[in-house]
N, C-alpha and C positions, 0 to 999 in steps of 0.2 A: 231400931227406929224405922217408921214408914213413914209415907207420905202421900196422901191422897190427895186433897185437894187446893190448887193454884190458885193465886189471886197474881194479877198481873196489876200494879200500877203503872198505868201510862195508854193511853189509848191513838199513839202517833202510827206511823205504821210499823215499825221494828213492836212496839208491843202488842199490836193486834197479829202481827204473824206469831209471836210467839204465842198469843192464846190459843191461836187455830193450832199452833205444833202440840200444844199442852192437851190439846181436846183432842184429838189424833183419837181415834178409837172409841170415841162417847165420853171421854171421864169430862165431867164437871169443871168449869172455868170460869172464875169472876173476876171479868175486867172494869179497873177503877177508870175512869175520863172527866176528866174536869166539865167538856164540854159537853152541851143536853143533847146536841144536834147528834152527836157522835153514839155517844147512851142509847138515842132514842132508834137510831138506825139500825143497832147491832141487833137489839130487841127484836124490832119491828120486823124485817127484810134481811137480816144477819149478812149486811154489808158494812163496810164504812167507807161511806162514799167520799169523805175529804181526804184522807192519809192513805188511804188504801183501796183503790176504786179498781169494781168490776172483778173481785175475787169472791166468792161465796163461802160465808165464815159456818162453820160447825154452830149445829143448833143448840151445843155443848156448854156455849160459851153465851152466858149473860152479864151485862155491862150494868153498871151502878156509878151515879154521882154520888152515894152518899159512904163515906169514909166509913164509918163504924162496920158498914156490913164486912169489911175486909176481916172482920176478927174470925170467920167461918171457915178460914183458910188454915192449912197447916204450913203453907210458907208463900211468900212474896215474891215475886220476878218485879224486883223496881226497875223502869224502861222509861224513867222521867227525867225531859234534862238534865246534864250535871250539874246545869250552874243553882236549877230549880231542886235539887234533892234535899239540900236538909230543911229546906222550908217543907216539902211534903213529908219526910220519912219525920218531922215536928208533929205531926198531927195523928204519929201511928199510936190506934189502939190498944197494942197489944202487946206489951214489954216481952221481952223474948223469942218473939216471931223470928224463924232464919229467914235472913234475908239474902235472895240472889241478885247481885248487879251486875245490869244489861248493858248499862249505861257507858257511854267512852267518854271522859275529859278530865280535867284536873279543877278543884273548884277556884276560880280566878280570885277571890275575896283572900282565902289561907293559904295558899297554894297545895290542899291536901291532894291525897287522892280519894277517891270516891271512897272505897272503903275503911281509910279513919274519918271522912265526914261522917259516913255510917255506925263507925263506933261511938264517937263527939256522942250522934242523937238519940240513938238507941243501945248503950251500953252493953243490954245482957243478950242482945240479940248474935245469936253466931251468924257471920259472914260467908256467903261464899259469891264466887263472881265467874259469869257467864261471856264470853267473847270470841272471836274469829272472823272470820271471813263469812259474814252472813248478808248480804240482800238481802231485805223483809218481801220483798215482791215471791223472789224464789224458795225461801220457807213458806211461804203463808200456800204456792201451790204444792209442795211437797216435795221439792227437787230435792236431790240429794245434795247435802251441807254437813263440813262437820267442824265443832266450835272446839274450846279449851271450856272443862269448867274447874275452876279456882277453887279449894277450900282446904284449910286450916286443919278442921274439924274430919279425920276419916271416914266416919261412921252416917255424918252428914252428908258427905261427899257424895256415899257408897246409894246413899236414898235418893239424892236430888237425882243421881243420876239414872238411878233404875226408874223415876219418875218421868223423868226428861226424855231418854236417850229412845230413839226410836229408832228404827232399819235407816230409814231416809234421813235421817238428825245423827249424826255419829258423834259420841263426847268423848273426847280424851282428858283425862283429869287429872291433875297435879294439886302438890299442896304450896308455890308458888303465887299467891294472892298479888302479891305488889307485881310481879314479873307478867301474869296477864293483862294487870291495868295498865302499865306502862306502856306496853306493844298499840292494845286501840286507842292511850291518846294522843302518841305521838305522832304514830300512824293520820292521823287526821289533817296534822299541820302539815308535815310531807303532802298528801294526795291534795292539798290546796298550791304548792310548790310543783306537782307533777301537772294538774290542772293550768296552771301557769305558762309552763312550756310546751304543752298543748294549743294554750291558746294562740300563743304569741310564736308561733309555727318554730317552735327550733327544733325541731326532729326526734325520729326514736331513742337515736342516741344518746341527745340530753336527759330523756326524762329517762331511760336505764342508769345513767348516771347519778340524779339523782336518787332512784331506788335503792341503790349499792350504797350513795355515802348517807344518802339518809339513815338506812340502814347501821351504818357506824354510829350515827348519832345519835340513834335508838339505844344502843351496845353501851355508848356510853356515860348516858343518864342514866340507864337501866343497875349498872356496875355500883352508880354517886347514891342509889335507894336502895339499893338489897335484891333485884333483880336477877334471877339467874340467868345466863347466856342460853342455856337450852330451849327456856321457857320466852326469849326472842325469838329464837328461830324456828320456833312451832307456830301454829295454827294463830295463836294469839297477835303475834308480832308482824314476824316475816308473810305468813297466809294472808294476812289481814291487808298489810304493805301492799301487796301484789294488786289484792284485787281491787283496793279505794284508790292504788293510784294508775288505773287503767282502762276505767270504764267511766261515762257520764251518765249511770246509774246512780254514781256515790255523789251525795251533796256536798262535800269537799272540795271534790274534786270539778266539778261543772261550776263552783262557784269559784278557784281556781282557772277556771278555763274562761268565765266569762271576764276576770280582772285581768287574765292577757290578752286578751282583744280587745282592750280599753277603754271596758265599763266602772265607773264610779265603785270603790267599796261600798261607800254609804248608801244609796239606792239599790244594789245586791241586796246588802241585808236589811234595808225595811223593806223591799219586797219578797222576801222569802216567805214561804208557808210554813216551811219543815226550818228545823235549825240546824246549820255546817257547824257541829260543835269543833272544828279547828280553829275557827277564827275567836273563837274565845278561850281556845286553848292556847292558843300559837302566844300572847302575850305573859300570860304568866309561866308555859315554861323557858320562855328566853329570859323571863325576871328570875326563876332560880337557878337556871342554866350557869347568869352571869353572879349570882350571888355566890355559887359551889365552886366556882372558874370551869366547869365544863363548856368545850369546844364546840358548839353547836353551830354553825354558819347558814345549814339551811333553814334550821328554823326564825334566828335572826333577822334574814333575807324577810321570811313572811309576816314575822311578826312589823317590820319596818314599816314594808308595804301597807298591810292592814290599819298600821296609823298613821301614815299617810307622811312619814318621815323621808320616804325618797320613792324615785319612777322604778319601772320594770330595767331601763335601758342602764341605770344606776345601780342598783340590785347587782346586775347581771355581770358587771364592771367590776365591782366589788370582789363578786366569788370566783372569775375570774383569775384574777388579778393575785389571789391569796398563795402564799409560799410553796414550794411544792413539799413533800411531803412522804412518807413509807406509805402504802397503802395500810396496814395493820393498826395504825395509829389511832 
């Protein structure tokens, strides 16, 4: 099996850096955007000045609103919301296409993960799935990065990656599909939980502590799905952890950071451009968290917050206050 040419749905800025990674060397790249404005710019001036501004993209890569063209491709990097995926990957052309998920969340309506939403829509399509610790700012200049990619399928695996994997892009690959979706989406409600203590000045300490037990709480949804422990503590999980819960690069995590300084959720997210897919994660997995009886407290803490069920100073009382405990648990 080979694979030549990409089609990226998603034109935010994590999908426009991955087109520029995809075009690395000249090859061909066609990026799907809903929006004209976005289309018209990539074309035009091979920028995109709303998600990703002041990077100059590969002349490589041509952007398209129109769906059907995606059939020219030999596989997909879908980079479209999670909560927006099976409404798009509903309109794919092309029965069979492998599809790569870019994407972090759990979809809030079934509480899937991305990849049986992806099965749901597209049946005979083989799966694999792309994540880590990736900035789109720092992919898209070429910094060195290197992700987990996910697939089932060896042979497929073996292509996407000889496709993918550049000097500057390093992939390590496993056949673990559930175990890398797990790491980016819980990761997400943590780095809004680290964002937090950030904001609301309680020191490095607190937020190492939550790294660590969040960490456990990763470990232990990860155990309740089929999740391998190795495939936490790689790139996908633990890598990921690190970096969204430590920088106000990660939309997470700054959207965290600005709810501990005690700005409104509700006006956070209508004013957002980009979307903090934790906060639409953080509810549904404390809904299966508590349906499985898994022990989740930080993500509980966020999910509360988020609906507006109790303060930071209440929150913070709570987990506190909780039994003590074997660390290993």
């Amino acid at each position: 099996m080979k694979i030549d040419k990409i089609a990226v749905i998603g034109g935010g800025a994590w999908g426009t850096a991955l087109a520029q990674m995809a075009a690395a060397g000249g090859d061909d790249v066609l990026l799907w955007a809903r929006e004209d404005e976005v289309v018209g710019a990539i074309n035009r001036i091979h920028q995109n000045p709303i998600y990703l501004k002041d990077i100059p993209l590969s002349e490589s890569i041509t952007a398209t609103a129109n769906f059907s063209d995606l059939s020219e491709a030999d596989a997909w990097l879908v980079v479209t919301p999670a909560q927006h995926m099976r409404a798009v990957l509903s309109r794919a052309p092309c029965p069979g296409m492998p599809l790569v998920l870019c994407s972090k969340g759990i979809e809030e309506s079934s509480g899937l993960l991305l990849h049986e939403v992806a099965h749901d829509v597209c049946e005979t399509s083989p799966v694999a799935v792309l994540s880590g610790p990736c900035f789109a700012h720092e992919v898209a200049k070429g910094l060195p990065t290197a992700a987990t990619l996910a697939c089932e399928d060896a042979e497929l695996g073996k292509a996407l990656h000889d496709r993918l994997a550049r000097p500057e892009f390093r992939l390590y690959w496993t056949d673990d599909v559930a175990g890398a979706e797990v790491g980016g989406a819980i990761k997400n409600v943590l780095a809004i939980a680290c964002g937090i203590v950030e904001g609301k000045q309680l020191g490095q300490n607190a937020r190492a502590a939550v790294i660590a037990r969040g960490f456990a709480e990763m470990k232990r949804f990860g155990a309740a799905v089929g999740a391998r422990e190795e495939t936490l503590a790689g790139l996908s999980g633990m890598g990921d952890l690190v970096l969204t819960c430590t920088s106000t690069a990660s939309r997470n995590f700054s959207l965290g950071k600005a709810i501990g300084e005690g700005q409104e959720v509700a006006d956070l997210m209508r004013d957002r451009t980009t979307v903090a897919e934790g906060a639409y994660t953080a509810p549904v997995l404390h809904r299966i968290a508590t349906e499985k009886g898994i022990d989740m407290p930080i993500v509980a803490m966020v999910a509360g917050l988020l609906a507006g069920k109790f303060k930071i100073d209440e929150a913070l009382e709570m987990l506190l206050a909780r039994p003590p405990r074997a660390e290993a648990v």
